[in-house]
C-alpha positions in Angstrom: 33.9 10.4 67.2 35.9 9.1 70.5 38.6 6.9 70.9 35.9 4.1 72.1 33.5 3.8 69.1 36.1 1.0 66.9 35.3 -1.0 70.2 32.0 -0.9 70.1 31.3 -1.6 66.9 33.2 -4.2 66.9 31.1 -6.0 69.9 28.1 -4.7 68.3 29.1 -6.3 65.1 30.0 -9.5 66.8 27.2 -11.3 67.6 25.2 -10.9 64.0 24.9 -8.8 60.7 26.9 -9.6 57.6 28.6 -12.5 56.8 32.8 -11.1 56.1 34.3 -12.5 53.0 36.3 -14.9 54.9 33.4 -16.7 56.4 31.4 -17.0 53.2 34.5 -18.6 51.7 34.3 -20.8 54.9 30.8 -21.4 54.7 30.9 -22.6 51.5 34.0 -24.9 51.0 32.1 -26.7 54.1 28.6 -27.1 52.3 30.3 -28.1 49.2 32.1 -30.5 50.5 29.3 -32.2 52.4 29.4 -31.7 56.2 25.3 -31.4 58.0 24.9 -32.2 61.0 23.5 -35.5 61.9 23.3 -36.3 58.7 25.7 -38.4 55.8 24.2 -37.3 53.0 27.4 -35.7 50.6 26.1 -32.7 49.7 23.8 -30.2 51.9 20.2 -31.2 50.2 16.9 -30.6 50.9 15.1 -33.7 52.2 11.2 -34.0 52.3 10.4 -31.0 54.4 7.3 -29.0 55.0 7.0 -26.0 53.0 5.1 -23.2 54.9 3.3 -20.8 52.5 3.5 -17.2 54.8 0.8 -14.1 54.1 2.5 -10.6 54.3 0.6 -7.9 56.0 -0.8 -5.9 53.3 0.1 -7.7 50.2 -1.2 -10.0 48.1 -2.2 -13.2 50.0 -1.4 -16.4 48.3 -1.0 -20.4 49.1 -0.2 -23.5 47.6 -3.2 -25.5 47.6 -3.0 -28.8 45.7 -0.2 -28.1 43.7 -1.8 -24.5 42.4 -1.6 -21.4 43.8 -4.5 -19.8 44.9 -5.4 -16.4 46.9 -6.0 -17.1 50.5 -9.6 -16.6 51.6 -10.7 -13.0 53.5 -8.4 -11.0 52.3 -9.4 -8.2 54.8 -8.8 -10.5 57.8 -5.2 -10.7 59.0 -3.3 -13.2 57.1 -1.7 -16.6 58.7 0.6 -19.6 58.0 -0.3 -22.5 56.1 1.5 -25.7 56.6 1.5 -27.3 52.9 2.9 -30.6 52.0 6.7 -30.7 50.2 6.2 -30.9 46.7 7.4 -33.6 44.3 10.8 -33.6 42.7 13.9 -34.3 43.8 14.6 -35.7 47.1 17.5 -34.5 47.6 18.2 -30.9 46.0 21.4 -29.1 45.9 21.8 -25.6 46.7 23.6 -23.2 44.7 25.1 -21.0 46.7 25.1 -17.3 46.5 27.5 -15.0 47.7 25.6 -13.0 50.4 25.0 -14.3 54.0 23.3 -13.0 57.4 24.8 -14.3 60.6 22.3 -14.4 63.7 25.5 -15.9 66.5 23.1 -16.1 69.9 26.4 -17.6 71.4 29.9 -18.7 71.1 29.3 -22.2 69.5 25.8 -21.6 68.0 25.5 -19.7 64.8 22.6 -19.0 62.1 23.0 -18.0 58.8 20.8 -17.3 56.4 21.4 -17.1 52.9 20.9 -14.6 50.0 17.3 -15.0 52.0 16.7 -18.5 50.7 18.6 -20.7 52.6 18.8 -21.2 56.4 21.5 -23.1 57.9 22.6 -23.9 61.8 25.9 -24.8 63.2 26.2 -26.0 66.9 30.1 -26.5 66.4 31.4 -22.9 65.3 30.9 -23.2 61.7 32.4 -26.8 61.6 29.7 -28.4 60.2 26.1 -27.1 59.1 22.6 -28.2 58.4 20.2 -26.6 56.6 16.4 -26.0 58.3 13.3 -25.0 56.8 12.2 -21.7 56.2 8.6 -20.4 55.0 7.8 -20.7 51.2 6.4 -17.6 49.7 4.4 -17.6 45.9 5.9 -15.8 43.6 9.2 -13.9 44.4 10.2 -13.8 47.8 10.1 -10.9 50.2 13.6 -9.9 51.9 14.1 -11.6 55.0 15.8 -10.9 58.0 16.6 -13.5 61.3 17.4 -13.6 64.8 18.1 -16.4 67.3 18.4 -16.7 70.8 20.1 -20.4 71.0 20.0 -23.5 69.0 16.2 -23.8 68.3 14.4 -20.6 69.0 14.1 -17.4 66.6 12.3 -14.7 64.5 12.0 -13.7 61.1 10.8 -10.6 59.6 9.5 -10.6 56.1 8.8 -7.0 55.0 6.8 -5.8 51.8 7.6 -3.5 49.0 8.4 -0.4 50.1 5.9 2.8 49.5 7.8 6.3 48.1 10.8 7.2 50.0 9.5 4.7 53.2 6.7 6.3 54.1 5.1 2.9 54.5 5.9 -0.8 54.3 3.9 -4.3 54.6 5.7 -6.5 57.0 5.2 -10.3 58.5 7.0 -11.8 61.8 7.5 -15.2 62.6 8.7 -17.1 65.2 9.9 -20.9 65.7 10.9 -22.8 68.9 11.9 -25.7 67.2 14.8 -24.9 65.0 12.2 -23.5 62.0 10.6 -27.1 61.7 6.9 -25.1 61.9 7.0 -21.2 62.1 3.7 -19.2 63.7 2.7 -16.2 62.4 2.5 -13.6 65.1 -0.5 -11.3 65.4 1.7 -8.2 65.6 0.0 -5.0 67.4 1.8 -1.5 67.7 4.1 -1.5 64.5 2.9 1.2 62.3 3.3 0.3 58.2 5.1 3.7 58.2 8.4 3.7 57.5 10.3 1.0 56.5 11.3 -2.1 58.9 14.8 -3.9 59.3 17.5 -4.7 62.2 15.4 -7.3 63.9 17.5 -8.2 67.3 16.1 -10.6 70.2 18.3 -10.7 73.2 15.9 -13.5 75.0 12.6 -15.0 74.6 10.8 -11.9 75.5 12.9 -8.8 74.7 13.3 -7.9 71.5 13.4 -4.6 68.6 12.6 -3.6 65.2 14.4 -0.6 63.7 11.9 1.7 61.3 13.2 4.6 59.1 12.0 6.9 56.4 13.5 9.8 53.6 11.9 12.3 55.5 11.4 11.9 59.4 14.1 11.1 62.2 14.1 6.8 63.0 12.5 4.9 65.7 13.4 1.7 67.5 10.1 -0.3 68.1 10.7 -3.3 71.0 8.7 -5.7 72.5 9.0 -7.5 76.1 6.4 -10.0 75.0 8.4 -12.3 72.8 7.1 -10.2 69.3 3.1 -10.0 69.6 2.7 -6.5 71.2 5.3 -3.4 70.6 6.0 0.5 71.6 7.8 2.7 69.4 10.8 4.8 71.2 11.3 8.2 70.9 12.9 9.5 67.6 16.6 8.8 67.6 18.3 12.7 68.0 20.6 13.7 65.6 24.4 13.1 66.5 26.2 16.1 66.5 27.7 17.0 63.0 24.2 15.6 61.0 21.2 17.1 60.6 18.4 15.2 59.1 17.4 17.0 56.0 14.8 15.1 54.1 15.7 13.6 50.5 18.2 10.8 52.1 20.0 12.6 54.2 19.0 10.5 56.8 19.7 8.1 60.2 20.1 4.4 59.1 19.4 2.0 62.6 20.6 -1.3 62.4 20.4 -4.0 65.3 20.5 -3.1 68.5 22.8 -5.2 71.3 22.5 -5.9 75.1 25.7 -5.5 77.2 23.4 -6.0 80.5 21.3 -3.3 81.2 22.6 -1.0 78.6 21.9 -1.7 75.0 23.4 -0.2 71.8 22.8 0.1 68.3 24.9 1.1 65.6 23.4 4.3 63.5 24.7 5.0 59.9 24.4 8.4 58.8 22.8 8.5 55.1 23.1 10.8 52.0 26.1 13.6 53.1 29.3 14.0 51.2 31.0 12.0 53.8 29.2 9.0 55.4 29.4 9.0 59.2 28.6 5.8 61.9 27.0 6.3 65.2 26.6 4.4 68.2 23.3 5.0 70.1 22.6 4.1 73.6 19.6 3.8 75.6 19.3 3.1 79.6 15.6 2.7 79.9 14.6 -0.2 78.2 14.8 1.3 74.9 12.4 4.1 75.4 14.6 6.7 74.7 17.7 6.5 73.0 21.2 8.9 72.9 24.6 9.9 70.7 27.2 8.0 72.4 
C-alpha cells in the first residue's frame, strides 16, 4: 500500500456507493419532514404512478395482469417490460424508511439515491430537497438492485437473480431510463455470461459503462460496454495484488465500481476471506481491457 491509495479511494468513493451515516440521518429528517421537489404535498408519497412489472433473465417470469399475477407467456423467449396500470389504494402512500441507502452522484448538485432497493429518490439541489421516481415493480420479493446515473434523467439498473453455489452463476436484468425512471426499457443484453455473480454497475456517459462479475473460485472480471448497455466484452482477469493470492473457498478479489478520471479509470478491489482484509485500487489505460495493481 502507498502513500496515494487514502486519495484515491476517497475520489473513487465520491461520486457513488454507500450512503454514510450522516447522510441517511440527512436524508431522512428531509423526507420526514416533507420537502419533493415540485411538489407540496407534506410527506414524500407515492402519487398514481405506473408500476412496471420487469422479467429477470432466467427466473421465473411473472406480471400483473388485471389485478392477478400471472406467468408471462414464452418463457424460453427473452423476457421484457410490462407497463401495468398503478393499483388501487391509497393515493398518497408514505414510505417507511429503512436504514440502508445507494448514492449514484453523476455531478456536484445532482444526486440519486436509492433505498434499501425499494425507493428511488432525486435531488437536483444537493440533498436539499428530494422527490421520489418510479422504479420497476417485481412479483413476489424483489431482486437486489443496483443504480447508476449520468445526470438528472438518464440511468441504469441492474436487477440480478439468486445466486448459484459459491457464484458460479447468476440471472441478471438491466434497465435503462432517459426520463428520470418515468418508463424503464429492458435492454436485450449480449456478452454477459450468467457465470459468476454481477454487481458495481458504473456509467460514466451515455455510452460507456461496466459491470463487475466475481466468483469463490476464479480471479474477477470487469465486463463494459461502449454502446450505452446492449452489447459487452469481458476484460482480462483482474491479477492478484501482491500479498494475495486467490485461493478458492472465499479467499477472493471483490470489484466494486469502477471511476473515470479522463482517460484512466479506477476501481476499488477488496480483498476477501484472509485473516486481515486488504483494499486495492486497480487501473486500466485501455478502455478497460486489461486492468493492473496500482
Amino acid at each position: 500500500m502507498n502513500g496515494e491509495e487514502p486519495e484515491l479511494r476517497r475520489a473513487l468513493e465520491g461520486r457513488s456507493g454507500r450512503a454514510s451515516p450522516e447522510f441517511r440521518a440527512h436524508l431522512m429528517s428531509a423526507l420526514s419532514a416533507g420537502r419533493p421537489v415540485a411538489s407540496s404535498t407534506p410527506r414524500l408519497a407515492l402519487a398514481g404512478a405506473m408500476i412496471l412489472a420487469v422479467a429477470v433473465v432466467g427466473v421465473l417470469v411473472m406480471a400483473r395482469q388485471g389485478g392477478r399475477i400471472a406467468p408471462l407467456p414464452g418463457a424460453a423467449s427473452r423476457p421484457r417490460i410490462v407497463v401495468t396500470p398503478a393499483p388501487s389504494g391509497c393515493a398518497f402512500c408514505p414510505i417507511q424508511m429503512p436504514t440502508y441507502a445507494e448514492l449514484s452522484a453523476p455531478s456536484d448538485n445532482v444526486v440519486w439515491v436509492l433505498v434499501q432497493g425499494e425507493y428511488l429518490a432525486r435531488s437536483t439541489d444537493r440533498g436539499a430537497h428530494w422527490e421520489r421516481r418510479p422504479l420497476p415493480a417485481w412479483s413476489g420479493q424483489a431482486p437486489p438492485l443496483e443504480i447508476s446515473f449520468i445526470d438528472d434523467h438518464q440511468g441504469w439498473l441492474l436487477a440480478v437473480g439468486d445466486q448459484v453455489g459459491a457464484c458460479s452463476s447468476q440471472s441478471f436484468a438491466l434497465a435503462h431510463t432517459t426520463d428520470a425512471g418515468a418508463t424503464w426499457t429492458q435492454l436485450d443484453v449480449k456478452g454477459i455470461s450468467e457465470l459468476q455473480c454481477k454487481e458495481g454497475i458504473s456509467f460514466t456517459d451515455s455510452e460507456r459503462g461496466f459491470i463487475s462479475a466475481w466468483d469463490e473460485n476464479h480471479s474477477p472480471a470487469i465486463y463494459r460496454t461502449t454502446d450505452g448497455g446492449r452489447t459487452w466484452a469481458a476484460s482480462q482477469p483482474l491479477p492478484d495484488a501482491p500479498g494475495f493470492t486467490t485461493r478458492g473457498n472465499d479467499v477472493v478479489l471483490l470489484p466494486g465500481g469502477v471511476r473515470a478520471f479522463g482517460p484512466t479509470l479506477l476501481v476499488r478491489v477488496f480483498g476477501q476471506g484472509t485473516v486481515d482484509a486488504h483494499e486495492y485500487v486497480y487501473r486500466s489505460t485501455d478502455g478497460g481491457v486489461t486492468w493492473s495493481y496500482r
